[in-house]
C-alpha positions as CSV (number, residue, x, y, z in Angstrom):
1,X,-31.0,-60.4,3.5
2,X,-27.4,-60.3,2.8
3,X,-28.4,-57.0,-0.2
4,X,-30.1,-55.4,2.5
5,X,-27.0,-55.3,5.0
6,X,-24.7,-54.4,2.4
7,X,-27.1,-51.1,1.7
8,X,-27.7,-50.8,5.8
9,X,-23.5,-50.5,6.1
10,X,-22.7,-47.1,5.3
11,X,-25.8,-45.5,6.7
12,X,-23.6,-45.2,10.5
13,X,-20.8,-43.0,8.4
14,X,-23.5,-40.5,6.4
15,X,-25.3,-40.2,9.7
16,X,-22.0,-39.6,11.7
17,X,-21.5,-36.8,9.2
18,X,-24.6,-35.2,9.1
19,X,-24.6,-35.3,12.9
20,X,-21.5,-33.0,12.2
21,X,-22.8,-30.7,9.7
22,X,-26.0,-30.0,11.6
23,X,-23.7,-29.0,14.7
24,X,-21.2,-27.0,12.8
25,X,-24.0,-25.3,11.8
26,X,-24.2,-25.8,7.6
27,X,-27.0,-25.8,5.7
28,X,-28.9,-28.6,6.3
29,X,-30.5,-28.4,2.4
30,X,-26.6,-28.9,1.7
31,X,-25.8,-32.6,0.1
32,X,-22.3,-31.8,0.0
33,X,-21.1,-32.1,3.4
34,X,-22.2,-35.8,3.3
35,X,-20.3,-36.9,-0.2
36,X,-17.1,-34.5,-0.4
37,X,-17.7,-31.3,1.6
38,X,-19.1,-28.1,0.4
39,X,-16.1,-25.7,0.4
40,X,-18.1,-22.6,-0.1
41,X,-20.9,-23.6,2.4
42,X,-17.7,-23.9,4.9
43,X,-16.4,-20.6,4.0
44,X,-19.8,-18.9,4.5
45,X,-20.3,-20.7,7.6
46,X,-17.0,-19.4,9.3
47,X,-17.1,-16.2,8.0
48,X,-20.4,-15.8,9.6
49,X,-19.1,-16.9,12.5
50,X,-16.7,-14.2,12.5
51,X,-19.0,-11.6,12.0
52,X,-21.1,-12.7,14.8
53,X,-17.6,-12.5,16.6
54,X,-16.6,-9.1,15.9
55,X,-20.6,-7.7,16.3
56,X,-20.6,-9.0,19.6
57,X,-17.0,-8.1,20.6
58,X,-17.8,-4.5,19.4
59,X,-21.2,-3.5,21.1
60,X,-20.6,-0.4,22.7
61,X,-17.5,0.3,21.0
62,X,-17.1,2.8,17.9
63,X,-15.4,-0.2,16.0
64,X,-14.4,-3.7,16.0
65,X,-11.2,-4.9,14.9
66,X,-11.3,-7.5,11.9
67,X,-9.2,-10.3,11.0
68,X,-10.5,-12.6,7.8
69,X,-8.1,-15.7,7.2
70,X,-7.2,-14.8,3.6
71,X,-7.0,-18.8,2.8
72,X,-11.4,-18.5,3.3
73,X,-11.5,-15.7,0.7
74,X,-9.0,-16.7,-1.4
75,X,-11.6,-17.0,-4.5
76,X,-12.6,-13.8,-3.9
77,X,-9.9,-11.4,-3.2
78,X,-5.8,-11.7,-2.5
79,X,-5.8,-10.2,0.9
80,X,-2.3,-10.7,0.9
81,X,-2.0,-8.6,-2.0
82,X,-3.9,-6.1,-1.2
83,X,-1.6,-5.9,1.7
84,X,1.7,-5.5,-0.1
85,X,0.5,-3.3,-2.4
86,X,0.0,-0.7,0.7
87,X,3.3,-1.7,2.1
88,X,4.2,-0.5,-1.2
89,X,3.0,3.0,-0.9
90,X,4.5,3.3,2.6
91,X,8.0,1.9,1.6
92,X,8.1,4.7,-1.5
93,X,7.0,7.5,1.3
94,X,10.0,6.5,3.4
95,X,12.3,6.4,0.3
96,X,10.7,10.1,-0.7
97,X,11.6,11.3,2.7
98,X,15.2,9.6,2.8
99,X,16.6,10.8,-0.7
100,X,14.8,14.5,-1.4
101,X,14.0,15.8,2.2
102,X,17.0,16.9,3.8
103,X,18.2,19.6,5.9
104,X,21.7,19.3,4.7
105,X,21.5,18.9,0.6
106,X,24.2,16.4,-0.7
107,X,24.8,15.5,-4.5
108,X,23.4,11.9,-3.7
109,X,20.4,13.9,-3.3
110,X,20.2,15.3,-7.0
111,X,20.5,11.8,-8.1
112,X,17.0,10.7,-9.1
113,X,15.6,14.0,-9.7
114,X,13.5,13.2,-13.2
115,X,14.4,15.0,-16.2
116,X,12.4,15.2,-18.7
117,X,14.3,14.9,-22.5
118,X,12.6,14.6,-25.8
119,X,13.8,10.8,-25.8
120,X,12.4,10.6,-22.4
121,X,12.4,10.5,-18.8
122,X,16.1,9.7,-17.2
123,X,17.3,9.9,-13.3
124,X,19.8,13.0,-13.1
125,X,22.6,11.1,-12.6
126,X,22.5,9.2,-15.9
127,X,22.4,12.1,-17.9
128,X,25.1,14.0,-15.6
129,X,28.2,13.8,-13.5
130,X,27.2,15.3,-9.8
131,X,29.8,16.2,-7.5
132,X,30.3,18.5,-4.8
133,X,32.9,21.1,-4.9
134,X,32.6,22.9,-2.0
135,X,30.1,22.6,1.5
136,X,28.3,25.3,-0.2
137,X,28.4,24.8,-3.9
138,X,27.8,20.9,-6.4
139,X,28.4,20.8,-9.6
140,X,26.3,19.0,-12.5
141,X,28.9,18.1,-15.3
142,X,26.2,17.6,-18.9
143,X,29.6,17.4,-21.1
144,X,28.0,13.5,-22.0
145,X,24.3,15.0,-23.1
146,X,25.0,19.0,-23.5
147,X,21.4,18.7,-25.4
148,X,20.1,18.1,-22.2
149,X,21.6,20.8,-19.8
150,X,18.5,23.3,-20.1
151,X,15.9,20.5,-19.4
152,X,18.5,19.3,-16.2
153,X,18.4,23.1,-15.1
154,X,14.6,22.8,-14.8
155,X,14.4,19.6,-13.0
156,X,16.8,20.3,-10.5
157,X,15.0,24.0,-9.8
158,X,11.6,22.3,-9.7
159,X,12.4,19.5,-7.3
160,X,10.6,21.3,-4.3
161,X,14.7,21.2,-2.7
162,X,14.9,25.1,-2.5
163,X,17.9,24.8,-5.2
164,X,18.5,27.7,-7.8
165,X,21.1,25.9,-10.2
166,X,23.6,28.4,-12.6
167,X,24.7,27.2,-16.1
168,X,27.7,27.9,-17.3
169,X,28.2,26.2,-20.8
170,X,27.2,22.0,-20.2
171,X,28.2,22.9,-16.6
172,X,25.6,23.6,-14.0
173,X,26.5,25.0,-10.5
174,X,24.0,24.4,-7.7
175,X,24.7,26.5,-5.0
176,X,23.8,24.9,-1.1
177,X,21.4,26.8,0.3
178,X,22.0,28.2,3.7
179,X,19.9,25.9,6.5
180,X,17.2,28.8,7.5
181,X,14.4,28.5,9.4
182,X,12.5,29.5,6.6
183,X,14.0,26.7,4.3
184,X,13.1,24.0,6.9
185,X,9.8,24.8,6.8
186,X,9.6,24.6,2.9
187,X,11.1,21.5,3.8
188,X,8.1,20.5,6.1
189,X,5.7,21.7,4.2
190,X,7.2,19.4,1.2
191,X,6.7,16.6,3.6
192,X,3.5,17.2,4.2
193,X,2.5,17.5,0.5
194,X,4.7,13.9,-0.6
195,X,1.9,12.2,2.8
196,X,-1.1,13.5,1.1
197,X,0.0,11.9,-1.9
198,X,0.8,8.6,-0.9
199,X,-2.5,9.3,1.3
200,X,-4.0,9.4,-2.3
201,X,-2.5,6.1,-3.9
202,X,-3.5,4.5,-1.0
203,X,-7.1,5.5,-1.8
204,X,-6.6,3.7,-5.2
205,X,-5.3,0.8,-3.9
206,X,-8.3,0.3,-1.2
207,X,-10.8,1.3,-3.9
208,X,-9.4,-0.8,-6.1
209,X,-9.5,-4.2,-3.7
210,X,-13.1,-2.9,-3.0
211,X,-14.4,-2.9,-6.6
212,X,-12.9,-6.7,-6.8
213,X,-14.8,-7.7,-3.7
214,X,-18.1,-5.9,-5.0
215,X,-17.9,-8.3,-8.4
216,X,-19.1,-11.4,-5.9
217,X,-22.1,-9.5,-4.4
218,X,-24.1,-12.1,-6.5
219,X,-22.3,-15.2,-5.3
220,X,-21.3,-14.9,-1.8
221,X,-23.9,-13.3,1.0
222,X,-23.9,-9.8,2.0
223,X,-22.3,-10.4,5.6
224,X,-19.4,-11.3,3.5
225,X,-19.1,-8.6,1.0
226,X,-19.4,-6.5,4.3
227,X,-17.0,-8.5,6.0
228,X,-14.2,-7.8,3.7
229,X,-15.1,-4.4,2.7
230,X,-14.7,-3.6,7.0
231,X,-11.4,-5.6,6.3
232,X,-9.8,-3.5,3.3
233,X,-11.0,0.1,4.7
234,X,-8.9,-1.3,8.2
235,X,-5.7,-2.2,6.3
236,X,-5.8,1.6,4.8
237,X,-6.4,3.5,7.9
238,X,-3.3,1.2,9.7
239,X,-1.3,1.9,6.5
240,X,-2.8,6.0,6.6
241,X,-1.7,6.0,10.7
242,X,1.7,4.7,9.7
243,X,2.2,7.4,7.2
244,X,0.8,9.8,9.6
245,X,3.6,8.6,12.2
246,X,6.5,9.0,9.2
247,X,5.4,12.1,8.9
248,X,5.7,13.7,12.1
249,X,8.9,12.0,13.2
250,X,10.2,14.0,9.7
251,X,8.9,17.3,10.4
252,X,10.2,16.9,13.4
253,X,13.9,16.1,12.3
254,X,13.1,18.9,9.4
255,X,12.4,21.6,12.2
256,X,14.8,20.6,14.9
């Protein structure tokens, strides 16, 4: 009598819990919720939920807005990540925009424009001393690397900034050009062509979190693998709309 109570006493608790999983809606086949509770099963069951959410929230509409909790698909992709690494792409659009499209050209400007040496790649500035001699004239003093002064020449006339440098000796003169209409639309234009680049990287980076999420197509259900695919292409085109906003506020400082 007393053996049979003692195996009667948990039976309340297990039933209390599979009261719970059957109205949270797990698999009922599941053992785990009733020893330590089945993570993935929990995961699967939300994110269904979610779907079911944003399918009923977008009837009628062209599309519905998606929000996965990245702590549910944590095993399968860093959302968070993903994130950052698009932040990234915008943040080095902005910097594009702040340091080499200007109206009014000033030697800060010349600073990071990439040479190209036989020992390598160098910022401007390391290889040269810039400074401006007049509103309408800078000077690039190469006395440090003369070996470099013709590859410096190139760079600075092939940075899309409308300059035509002068050497004279391991001294390079970069005359200011005038601000034309004609040179703020190169300016624009330049613009234009740094967005559809970053446009581009952002590609890679949403391809990129796709082909990770693709690898569990055998292990989690398809409503997920849609789930975040929906998810990543949403982060791109926010990230793509920000870009396109950058962009026209720029040409529009470019072109007055």
């Amino acid at each position: 009598m007393a053996l049979a109570l003692r195996c009667l006493r948990p039976l309340p608790s297990l039933l209390l819990r599979s009261s719970f999983a059957m109205a949270q809606g797990l698999p009922r086949g599941c053992p785990a919720p009733l020893l330590e509770g089945c993570r993935q099963c929990v995961q699967q069951m939300l994110l269904s939920r979610q779907l079911a959410t944003k399918k009923a929230k977008g009837k009628g509409q062209s599309q519905a807005k998606v929000n996965i909790s990245a702590a549910l698909v944590e095993d399968i992709i860093n959302l968070e990540e993903t994130s950052e690494d698009m932040q990234a792409v915008i943040e080095a659009l902005k910097e594009d925009f702040s340091r080499n499209l200007n109206v009014r050209t000033s030697p800060g400007a010349l600073d990071h424009i990439t040479v190209v040496t036989k020992d390598g790649k160098f910022p401007l500035n390391q290889l040269g001393q810039i400074s401006q001699k007049s509103p309408q004239l800078m000077i690039v003093n190469m006395t440090n690397f003369p070996e470099s002064t013709a590859a410096a020449v190139k760079a600075i006339r092939e940075s899309g900034m409308n300059l035509n440098p002068e050497v004279d000796g391991t001294v390079i003169r970069v005359p200011v050009p005038k601000v034309t209409r004609e040179h703020r639309e190169s300016l624009a234009k330049l613009a234009k062509q740094s967005t559809n680049k970053s446009k581009e990287a952002l590609r890679k980076v949403r391809s990129k979190s796709i082909t990770q999420v693709k690898k569990f197509k055998n292990k989690v259900s398809e409503d997920t693998i849609r789930l975040l695919e929906k998810q990543i292409q949403q982060m791109a085109d926010e990230a793509a709309t920000e870009m396109d906003k950058l962009l026209a506020a720029k040409t529009k400082e470019l072109l007055g």
